[in-house]
BAVO-906868 format. One record per residue (C-alpha): x, y, z; residue in one letter. Coordinates in steps of 0.2 Angstrom, whole numbers, plus 5000, padded with zeros to 4 digits. Layout:
BAVO-906868
- X,Y,Z,mitor
- X,Y,Z,A
...
end
This chain:
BAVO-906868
- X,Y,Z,mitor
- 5000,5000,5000,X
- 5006,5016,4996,X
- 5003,5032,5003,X
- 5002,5054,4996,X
- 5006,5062,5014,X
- 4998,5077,5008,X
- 5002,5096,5018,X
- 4996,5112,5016,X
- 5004,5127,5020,X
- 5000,5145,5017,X
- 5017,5156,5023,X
- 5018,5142,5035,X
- 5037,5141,5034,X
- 5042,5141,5052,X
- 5031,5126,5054,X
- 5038,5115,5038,X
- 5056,5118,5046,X
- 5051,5113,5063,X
- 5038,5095,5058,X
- 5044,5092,5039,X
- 5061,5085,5042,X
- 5052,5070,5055,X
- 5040,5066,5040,X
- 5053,5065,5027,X
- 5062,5051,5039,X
- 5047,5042,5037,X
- 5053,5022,5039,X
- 5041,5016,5026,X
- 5043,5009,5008,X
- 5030,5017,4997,X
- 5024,5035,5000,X
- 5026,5054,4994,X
- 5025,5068,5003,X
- 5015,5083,4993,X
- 5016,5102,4999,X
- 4998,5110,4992,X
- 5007,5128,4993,X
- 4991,5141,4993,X
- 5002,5155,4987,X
- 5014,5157,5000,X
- 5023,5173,4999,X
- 5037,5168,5013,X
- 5050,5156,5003,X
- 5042,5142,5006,X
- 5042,5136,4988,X
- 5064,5143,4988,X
- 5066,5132,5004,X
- 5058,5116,4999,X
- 5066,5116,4980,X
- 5084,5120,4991,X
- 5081,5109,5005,X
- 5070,5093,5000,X
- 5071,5092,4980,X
- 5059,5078,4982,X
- 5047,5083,4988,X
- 5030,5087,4976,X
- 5025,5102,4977,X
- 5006,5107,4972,X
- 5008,5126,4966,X
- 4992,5137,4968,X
- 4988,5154,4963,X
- 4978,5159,4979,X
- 4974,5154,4998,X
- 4960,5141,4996,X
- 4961,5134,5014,X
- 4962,5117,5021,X
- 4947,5112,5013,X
- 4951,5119,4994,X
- 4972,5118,4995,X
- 4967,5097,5000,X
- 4955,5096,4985,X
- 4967,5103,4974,X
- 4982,5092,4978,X
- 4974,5077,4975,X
- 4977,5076,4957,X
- 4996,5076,4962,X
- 4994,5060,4971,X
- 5001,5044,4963,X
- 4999,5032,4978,X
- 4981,5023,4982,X
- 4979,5030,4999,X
- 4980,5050,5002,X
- 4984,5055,5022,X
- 4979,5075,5027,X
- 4991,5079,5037,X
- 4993,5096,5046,X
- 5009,5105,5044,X
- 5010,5109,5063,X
- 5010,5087,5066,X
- 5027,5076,5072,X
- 5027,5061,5066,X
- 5038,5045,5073,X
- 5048,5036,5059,X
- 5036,5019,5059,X
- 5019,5029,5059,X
- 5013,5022,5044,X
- 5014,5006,5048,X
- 5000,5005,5059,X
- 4989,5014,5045,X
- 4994,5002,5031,X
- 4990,4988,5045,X
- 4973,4993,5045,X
- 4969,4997,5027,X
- 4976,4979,5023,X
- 4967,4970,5038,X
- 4949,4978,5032,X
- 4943,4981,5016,X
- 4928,4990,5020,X
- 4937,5004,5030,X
- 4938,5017,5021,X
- 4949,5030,5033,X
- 4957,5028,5049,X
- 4967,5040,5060,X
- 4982,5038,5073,X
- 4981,5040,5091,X
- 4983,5061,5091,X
- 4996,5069,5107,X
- 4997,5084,5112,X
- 5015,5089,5104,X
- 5018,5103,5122,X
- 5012,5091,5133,X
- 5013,5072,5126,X
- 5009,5062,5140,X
- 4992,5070,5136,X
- 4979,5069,5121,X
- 4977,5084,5108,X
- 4960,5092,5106,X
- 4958,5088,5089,X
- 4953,5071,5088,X
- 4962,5062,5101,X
- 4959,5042,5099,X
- 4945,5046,5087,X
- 4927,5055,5087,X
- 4910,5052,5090,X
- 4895,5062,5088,X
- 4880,5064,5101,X
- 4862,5065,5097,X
- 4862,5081,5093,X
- 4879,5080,5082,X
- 4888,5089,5094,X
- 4906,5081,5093,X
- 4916,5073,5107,X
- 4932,5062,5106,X
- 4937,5046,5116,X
- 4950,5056,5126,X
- 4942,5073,5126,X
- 4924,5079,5129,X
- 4923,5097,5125,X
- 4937,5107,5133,X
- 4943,5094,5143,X
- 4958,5081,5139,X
- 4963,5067,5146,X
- 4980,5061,5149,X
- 4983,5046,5139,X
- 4986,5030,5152,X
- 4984,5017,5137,X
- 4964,5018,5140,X
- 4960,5021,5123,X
- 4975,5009,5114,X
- 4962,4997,5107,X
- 4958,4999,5091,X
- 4940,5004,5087,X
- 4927,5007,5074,X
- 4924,5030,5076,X
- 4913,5039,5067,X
- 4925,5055,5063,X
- 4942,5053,5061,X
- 4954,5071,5063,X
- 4958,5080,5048,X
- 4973,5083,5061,X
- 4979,5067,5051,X
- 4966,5060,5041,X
- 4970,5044,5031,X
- 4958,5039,5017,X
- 4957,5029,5003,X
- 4959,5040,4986,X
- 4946,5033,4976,X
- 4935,5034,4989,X
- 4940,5053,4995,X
- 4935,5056,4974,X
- 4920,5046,4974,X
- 4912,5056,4991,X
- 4916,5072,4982,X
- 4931,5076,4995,X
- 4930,5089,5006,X
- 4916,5102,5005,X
- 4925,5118,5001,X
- 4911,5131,5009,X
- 4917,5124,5024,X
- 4936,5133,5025,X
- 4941,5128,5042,X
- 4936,5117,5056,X
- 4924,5103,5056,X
- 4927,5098,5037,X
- 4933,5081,5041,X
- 4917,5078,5051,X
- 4907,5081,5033,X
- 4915,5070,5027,X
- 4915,5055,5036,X
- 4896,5057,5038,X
- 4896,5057,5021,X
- 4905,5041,5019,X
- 4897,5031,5034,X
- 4882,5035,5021,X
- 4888,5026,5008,X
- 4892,5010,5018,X
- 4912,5012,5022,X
- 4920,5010,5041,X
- 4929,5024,5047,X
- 4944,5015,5059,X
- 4955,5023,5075,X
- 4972,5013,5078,X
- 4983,5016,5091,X
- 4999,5007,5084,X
- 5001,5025,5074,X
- 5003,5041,5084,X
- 5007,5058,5080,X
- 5009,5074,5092,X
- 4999,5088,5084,X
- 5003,5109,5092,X
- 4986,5114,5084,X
- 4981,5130,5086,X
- 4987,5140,5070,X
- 4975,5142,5059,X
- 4960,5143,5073,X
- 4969,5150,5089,X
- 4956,5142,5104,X
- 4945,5155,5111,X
- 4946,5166,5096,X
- 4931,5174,5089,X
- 4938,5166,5071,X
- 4936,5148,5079,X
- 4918,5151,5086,X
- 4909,5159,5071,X
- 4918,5144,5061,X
- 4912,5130,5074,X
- 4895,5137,5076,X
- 4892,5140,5058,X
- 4903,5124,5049,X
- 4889,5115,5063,X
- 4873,5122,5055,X
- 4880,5117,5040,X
- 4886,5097,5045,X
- 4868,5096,5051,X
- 4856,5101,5037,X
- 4866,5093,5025,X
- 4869,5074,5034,X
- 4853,5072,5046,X
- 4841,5059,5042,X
- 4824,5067,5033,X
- 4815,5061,5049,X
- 4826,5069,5062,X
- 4832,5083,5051,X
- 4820,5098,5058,X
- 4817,5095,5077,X
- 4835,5091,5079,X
- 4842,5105,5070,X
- 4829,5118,5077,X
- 4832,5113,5093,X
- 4853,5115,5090,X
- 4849,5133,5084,X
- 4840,5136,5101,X
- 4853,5130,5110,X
- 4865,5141,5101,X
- 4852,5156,5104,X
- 4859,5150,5125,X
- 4876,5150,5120,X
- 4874,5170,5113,X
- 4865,5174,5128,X
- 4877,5166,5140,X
- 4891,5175,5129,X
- 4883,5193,5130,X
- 4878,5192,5151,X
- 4898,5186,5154,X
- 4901,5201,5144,X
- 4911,5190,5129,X
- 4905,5203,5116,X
- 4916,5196,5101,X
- 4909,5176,5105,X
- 4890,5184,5104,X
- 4894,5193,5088,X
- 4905,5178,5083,X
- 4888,5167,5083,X
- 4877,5180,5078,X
- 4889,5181,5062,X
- 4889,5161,5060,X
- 4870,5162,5059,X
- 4868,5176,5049,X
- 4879,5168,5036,X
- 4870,5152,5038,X
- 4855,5159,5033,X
- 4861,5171,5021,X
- 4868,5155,5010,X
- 4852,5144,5014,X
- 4848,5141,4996,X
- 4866,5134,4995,X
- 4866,5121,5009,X
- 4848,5116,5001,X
- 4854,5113,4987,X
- 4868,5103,4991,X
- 4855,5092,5004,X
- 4845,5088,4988,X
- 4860,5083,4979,X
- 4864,5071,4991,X
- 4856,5057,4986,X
- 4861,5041,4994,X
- 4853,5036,5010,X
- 4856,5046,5028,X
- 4858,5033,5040,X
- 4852,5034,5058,X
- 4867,5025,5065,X
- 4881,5041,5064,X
- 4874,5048,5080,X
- 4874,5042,5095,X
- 4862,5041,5112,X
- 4871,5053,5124,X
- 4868,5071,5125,X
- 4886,5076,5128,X
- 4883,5094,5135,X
- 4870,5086,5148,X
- 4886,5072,5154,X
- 4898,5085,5154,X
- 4888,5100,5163,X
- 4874,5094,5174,X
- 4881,5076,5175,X
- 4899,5079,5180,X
- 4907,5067,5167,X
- 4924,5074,5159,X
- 4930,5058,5150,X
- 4926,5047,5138,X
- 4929,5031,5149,X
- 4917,5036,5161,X
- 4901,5037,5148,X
- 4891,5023,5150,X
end
């Protein structure tokens, strides 16, 4: 099995010469390693030609985001399996291995991730992703090793591997014809919660999505969408409006999502009466957006033809264990 480690960068040089040399000592016998450059005006294009002749690098002519600088390296690839992998990520010489393992084992997984560690503080998961991801009843995303803001320290508690419903765009391996034939990443999305579209969409068409913990990567996160910043809200509270009209059931679609738009009307709220004035305009902005490209989303909803199954969410209401319930990690929901 071979494998397009793709990366994109936009004037994200200090973060290529810190994390690229580890993935170019990659102990494994059949990969590439393709830079998606979205118009980087920093040397990062001098650097890589002087430095790692090598490597592939996707030239574009503007900054098209994660989602649009992903979609647009694809062509590039040679190898049958594609990993998305952030240019901020440390990767150890056999992490590979664990990632062939699992595409070889089951045909019918269609993605996987590695176990994701915080690269500051290793002994401890990283927020995006963790040992994989799970969506509640509501589609509000949680992670075995984080539950909202809080991460767990990684005691081997999560070293099985498992069947998840979202893997991390953090280091997202997929299979390339399958990446093509789900239409890749929705580029309307930009930032943040893109991978989750996804693998909704391809649990719909019948593919597993796999966690294994014999890979591991240490992820700084943080650059693109500092946390706590305004950017990060209006993007989590909009990209969610939009993971939920497109992939919910016909049967659940409008109570489900009318009540999420309520509770995000509580969220605003809470925002303005702690006086977080940038966080209430954040979701106000996320909404307005939201409705403003309504005909969009619809659009794409009825384009969507394949079945929406009712298996992708699960029973818990992940903001009721966490806040009235008391329940912080992912080992302790029932």
């Amino acid at each position: 099995m071979g494998f397009s480690i793709i990366i994109v960068t936009w004037n994200g040089l200090h973060h290529l010469k810190t994390f690229l040399p580890d993935v170019v000592k990659t102990n494994y016998s059949d990969y590439e390693i393709i830079i998606a450059d979205n118009n980087s005006t920093d040397g990062t294009k001098e650097w890589l030609r002087a430095n790692y002749p090598d490597v592939i690098i996707a030239e574009f002519d503007d900054n098209y985001g994660y989602t649009g600088g992903n979609n647009r390296a694809v062509p590039f690839a040679t190898k049958d399996t594609l990993i998305f992998l952030n240019n901020d990520v440390k990767t150890s010489p056999d992490w590979l291995h664990g990632l062939a393992t699992v595409f070889d084992e089951y045909e019918d997984v269609a993605a996987a991730q590695p176990k994701i560690l915080s690269f500051n503080d290793p002994e401890y998961f990283e927020y995006a992703g963790a040992a994989g991801g799970y969506l509640d009843k509501l589609a509000y995303p949680y992670c075995r090793g984080r539950i909202l803001d809080t991460v767990e320290m990684d005691e081997g508690q999560y070293d099985d591997q498992t069947e998840i419903v979202w893997a991390s765009g953090a280091a997202l391996a997929i299979r390339k014809d399958v990446f093509i034939e789900a239409g890749g990443f929705d580029e309307d999305f930009q930032f943040h919660m893109e991978e989750i579209d996804l693998c909704w969409r391809i649990l719909n068409k019948g593919y597993k999505i796999m966690y294994t913990p014999k890979s591991r990567v240490y992820h700084l996160g943080g650059g693109s969408l500092p946390m706590g910043s305004s950017r990060k809200v209006y993007f989590n509270f909009r990209n969610s409006l939009y993971i939920l009209f497109k992939n919910l059931p016909k049967n659940e679609l409008w109570w489900k999502f009318l009540f999420r738009i309520k509770l995000d009307i509580v969220a605003a709220l809470r925002s303005l009466l702690t006086g977080k004035l940038n966080e209430t305009a954040a979701i106000v902005k996320a909404h307005w957006h939201f409705w403003r490209n309504f005909g969009m989303i619809r659009k794409k909803r009825a384009e969507m033809t394949f079945n929406r199954s009712n298996d992708v969410l699960t029973d818990r209401l992940i903001i009721v264990d966490y806040f009235l319930k008391g329940i912080k990690k992912y080992s302790d929901l029932t």
